[in-house]
N, C-alpha and C positions, 0 to 999 in steps of 0.2 A: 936100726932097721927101718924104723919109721919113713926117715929120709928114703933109703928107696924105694919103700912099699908107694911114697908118694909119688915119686918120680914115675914110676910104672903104669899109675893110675893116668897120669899126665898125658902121658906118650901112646895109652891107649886111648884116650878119651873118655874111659870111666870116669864114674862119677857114686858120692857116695848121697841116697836121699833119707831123710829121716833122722833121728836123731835115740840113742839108750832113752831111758824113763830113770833120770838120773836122782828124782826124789826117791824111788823104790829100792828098797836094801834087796830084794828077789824077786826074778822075771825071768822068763821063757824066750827066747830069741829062736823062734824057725825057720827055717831056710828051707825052700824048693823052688824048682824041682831041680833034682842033681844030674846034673848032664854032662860030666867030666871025671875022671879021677883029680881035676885040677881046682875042684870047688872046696876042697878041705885048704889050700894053700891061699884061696883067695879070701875066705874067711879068717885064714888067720890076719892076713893082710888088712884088711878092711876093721878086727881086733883092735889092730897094734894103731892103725891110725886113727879111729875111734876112743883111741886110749881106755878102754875099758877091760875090766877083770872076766874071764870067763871059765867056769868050767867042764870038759864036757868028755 
């Protein structure tokens, strides 16, 4: 899914800035403000090509 969570990013001109705190074994990641029912799909998105573990 990676592959076309990347593609997607591409073809909108998204862009991802920042980067996990990848020496820390636990961290808080919050997101706003929510302005779609489509922001929970884009965070998984942004997940899967960040390749990081999340629970929530």
């Amino acid at each position: 899914m990676r592959f076309v969570y990347l593609f997607f990013f591409k073809i909108l001109g998204w862009k991802i800035e920042g980067d996990v705190p990848r020496h820390l074994t636990k961290y808080i990641i919050a997101v706003a403000p929510h302005t779609s029912n489509w922001d929970f799909l884009v965070g998984l998105a942004v997940r899967s090509i960040m390749r990081f573990k999340s629970n929530f």
